[in-house]
C-alpha positions in Angstrom: 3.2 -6.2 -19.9 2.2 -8.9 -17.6 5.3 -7.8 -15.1 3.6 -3.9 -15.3 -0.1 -5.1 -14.3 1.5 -6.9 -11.6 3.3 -4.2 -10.3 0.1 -1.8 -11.2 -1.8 -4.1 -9.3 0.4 -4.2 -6.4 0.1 -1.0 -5.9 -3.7 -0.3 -6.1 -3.9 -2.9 -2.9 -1.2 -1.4 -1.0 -3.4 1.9 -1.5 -6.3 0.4 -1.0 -4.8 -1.1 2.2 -3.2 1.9 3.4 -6.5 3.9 2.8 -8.5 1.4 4.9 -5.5 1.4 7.9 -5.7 5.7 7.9 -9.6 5.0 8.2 -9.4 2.9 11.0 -6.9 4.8 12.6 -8.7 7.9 12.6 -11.7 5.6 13.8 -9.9 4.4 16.6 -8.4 8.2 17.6 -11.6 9.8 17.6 -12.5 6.6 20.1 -9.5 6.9 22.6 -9.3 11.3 22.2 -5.9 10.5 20.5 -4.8 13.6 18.3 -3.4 12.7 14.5 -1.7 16.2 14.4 -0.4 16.1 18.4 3.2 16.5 19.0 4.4 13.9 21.7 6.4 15.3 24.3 7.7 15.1 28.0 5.2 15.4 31.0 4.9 19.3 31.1 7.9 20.8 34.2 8.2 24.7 34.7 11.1 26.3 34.5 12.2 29.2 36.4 15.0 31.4 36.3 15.9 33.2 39.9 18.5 35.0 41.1 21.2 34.0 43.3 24.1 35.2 45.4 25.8 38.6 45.4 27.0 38.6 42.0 24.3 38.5 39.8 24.5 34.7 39.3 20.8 33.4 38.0 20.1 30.1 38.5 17.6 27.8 36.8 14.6 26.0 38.8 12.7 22.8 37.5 9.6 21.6 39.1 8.0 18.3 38.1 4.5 17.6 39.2 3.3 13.9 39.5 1.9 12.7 36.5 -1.6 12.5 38.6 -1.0 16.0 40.2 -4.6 17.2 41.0 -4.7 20.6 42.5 -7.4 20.1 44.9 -5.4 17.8 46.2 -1.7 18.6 48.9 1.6 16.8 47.9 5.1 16.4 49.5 7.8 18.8 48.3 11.0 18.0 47.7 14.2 19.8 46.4 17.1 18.7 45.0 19.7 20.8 44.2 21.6 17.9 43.6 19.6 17.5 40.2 22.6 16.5 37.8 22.9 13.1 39.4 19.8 12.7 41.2 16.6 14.0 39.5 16.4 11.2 36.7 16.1 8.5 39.5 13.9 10.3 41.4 11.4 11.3 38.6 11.1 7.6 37.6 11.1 6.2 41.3 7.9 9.1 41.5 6.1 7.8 38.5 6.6 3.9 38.4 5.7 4.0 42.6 2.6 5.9 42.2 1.5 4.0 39.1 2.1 0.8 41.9 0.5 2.5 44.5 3.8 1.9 47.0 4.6 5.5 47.3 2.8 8.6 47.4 2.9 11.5 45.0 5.9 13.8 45.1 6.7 17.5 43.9 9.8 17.7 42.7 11.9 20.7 42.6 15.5 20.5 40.6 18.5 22.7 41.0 20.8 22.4 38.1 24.4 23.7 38.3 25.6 23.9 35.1 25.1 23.4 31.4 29.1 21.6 31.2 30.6 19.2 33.6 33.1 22.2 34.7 30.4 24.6 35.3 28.7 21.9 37.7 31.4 20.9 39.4 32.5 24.8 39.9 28.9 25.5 41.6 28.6 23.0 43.8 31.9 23.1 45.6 30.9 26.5 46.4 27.4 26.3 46.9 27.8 23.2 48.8 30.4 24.0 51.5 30.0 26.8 54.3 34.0 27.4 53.8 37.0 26.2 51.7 38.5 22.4 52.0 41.4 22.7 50.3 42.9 19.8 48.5 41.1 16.0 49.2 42.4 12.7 48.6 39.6 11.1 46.4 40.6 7.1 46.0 44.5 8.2 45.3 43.5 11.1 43.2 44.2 14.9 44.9 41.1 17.3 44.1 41.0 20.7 45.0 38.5 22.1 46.8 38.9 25.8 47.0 35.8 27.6 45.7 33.8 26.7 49.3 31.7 29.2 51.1 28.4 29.7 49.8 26.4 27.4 51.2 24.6 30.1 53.1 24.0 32.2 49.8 22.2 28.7 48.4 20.3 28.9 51.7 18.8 31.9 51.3 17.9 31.7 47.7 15.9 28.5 48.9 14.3 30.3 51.4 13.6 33.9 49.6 13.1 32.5 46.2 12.8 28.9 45.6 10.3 27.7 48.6 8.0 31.1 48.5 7.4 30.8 44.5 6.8 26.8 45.2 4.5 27.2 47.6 2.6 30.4 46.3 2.1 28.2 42.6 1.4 24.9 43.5 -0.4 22.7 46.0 1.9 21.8 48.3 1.6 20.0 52.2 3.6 22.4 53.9 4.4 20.0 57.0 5.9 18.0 54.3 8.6 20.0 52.6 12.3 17.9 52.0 15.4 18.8 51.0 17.8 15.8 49.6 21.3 15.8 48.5 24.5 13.8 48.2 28.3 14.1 48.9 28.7 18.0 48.9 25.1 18.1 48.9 24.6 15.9 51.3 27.3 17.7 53.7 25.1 21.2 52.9 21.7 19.2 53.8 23.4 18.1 56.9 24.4 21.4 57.6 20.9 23.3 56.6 19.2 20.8 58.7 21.7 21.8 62.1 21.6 25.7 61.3 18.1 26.1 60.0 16.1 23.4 61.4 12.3 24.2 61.1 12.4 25.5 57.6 12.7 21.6 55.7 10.7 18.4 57.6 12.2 15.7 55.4 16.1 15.1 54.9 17.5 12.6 52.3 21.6 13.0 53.4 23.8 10.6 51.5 27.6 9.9 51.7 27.9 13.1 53.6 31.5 14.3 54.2 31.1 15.0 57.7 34.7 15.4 59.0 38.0 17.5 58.6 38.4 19.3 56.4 34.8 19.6 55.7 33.5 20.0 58.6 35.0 21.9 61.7 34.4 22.3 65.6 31.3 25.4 64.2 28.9 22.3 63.2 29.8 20.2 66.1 28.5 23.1 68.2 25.9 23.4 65.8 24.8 19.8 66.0 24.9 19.7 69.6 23.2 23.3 69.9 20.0 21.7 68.5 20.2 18.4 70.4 20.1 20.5 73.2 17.2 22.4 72.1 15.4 19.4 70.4 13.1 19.6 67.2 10.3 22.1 67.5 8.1 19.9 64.5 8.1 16.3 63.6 10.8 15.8 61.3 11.9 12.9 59.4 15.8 12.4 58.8 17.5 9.2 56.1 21.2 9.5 56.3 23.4 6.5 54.6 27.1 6.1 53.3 28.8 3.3 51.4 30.4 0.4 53.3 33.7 1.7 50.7 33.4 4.9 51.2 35.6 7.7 51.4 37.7 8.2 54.4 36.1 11.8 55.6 32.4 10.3 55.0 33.0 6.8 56.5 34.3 8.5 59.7 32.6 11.7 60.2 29.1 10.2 58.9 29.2 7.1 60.9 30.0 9.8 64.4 27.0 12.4 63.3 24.6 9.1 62.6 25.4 7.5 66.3 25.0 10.6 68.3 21.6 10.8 66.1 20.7 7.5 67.1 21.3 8.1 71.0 18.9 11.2 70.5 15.3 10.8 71.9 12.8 13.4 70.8 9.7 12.3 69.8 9.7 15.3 66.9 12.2 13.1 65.2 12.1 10.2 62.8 15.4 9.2 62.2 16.8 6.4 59.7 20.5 5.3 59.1 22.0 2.6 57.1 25.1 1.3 55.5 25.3 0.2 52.0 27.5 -2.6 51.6 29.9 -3.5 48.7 29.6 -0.1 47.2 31.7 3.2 46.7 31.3 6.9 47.4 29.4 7.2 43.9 27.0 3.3 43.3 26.0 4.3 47.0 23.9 6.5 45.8 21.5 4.6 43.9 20.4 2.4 46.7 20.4 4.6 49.3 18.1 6.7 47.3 15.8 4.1 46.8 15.4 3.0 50.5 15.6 6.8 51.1 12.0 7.6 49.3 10.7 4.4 50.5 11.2 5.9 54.3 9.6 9.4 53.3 6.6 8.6 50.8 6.3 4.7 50.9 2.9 3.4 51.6 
């Protein structure tokens, strides 16, 4: 009997307790506009589905607005269709560098390129490359690279569908619109930014693959085509490698960076570095870093 009251008694307080905690937490949301029925979720993105290419390919579009995102307000674009291995990084440098107020606020666009690691790796060695490569030596290991040649379908659908729906939707400086990519992405950044200069005003290039058999005596041309000619608006330019790199990016990389840096035109802001110690792959963490700190640091 004595061991039931207890327990009966026991109980009554814990209810009496957890009455009183209910009361003052529905106190305290009513105080701070916090909802007792709201379902927590991610800051809101919109995604898109667009079409792509000649064969009826579709391909999904994310765009994350800063946390802050005011539409009164202009922001820097920038699109990544490197977003498998760069978008995290990016999203968090965005948000923890505004909250700090070392950066400025960023639009980000993402381009996925698959749902399985197949799928991505199948898109971008053919969105990626302006022709076949063939097979690569990748640290010992031989990897095929046959599927190239679309880099200028991905340029279009940029052009045609990705930057005209950005632009048209959201609040956007248009004198600051990037592109950013790395390894095959950073090749076709390096490439969009010699065949199509004008269209993007802010480059993040790393470990670009910038040699044979990537690369061939057309870019060279290219690249010297628009030295020649000069940039027609300012334009901002990070390119990087890792001091470990691969053979074709160490070499070809390394050429395209010191005829850059011989270049005078006042249109151009132009930034190179090496990251030491580091692979083709851990590169890319730093040089991102330093890479957003050159476009948007404060």
């Amino acid at each position: 009997m004595i061991n039931f009251t207890a327990h009966k008694s026991g109980r009554t307080l814990g209810a009496s307790l957890a009455t009183l905690l209910l009361l003052v937490s529905a106190a305290n949301a009513q105080e701070t506009g916090i909802s007792s029925g709201e379902r927590l979720t991610m800051l809101p993105m919109e995604s898109l589905v667009l079409p792509i290419g000649k064969t009826g390919q579709e391909m999904e579009v994310v765009v994350y607005t800063p946390h802050t995102y005011d539409p009164a307000k202009s922001y820097p674009l920038l699109v990544v269709p490197d977003a498998d291995p760069l978008m995290g990084l990016l999203k968090t440098i965005n948000f923890l560098w505004i909250e700090d107020g070392k950066a400025e606020p960023v639009i980000l666009v993402g381009l996925p390129f698959g749902s399985t690691p197949d799928a991505i790796w199948m898109n971008r060695t053919y969105y990626f490359l302006p022709d076949s490569v063939g097979v690569i030596d990748y640290y010992g290991a031989q990897v095929p690279l046959n599927t190239g040649g679309g880099a200028p379908e991905l340029a279009r659908f940029l052009h045609e569908e990705v930057l005209p729906h950005v632009l048209e939707e959201y609040s956007v400086d248009r004198d600051r619109v990037g592109l950013a990519g790395f390894s095959m992405g950073g090749l076709f950044a390096a490439w969009h930014l010699v065949t199509h200069p004008g269209i993007f005003s802010d480059y993040i290039i790393l470990a670009p693959p910038l040699a044979a058999p990537f690369v061939g005596p057309e870019f060279e041309k290219t690249t010297q085509s628009l030295r020649q000619r000069g940039f027609s608006r300012p334009t901002r330019v990070y390119v990087s490698y890792a001091e470990n790199d691969l053979a074709s990016v160490r070499s070809g990389a390394a050429k395209w960076i010191e005829a850059w840096e011989a270049f005078d035109d006042a249109n151009l802001q132009f930034r190179a570095e090496v990251i030491g110690n580091m692979r083709h792959d851990a590169g890319a963490v730093p040089a991102l870093i330093n890479a957003y700190e050159f476009l948007y640091g404060r």
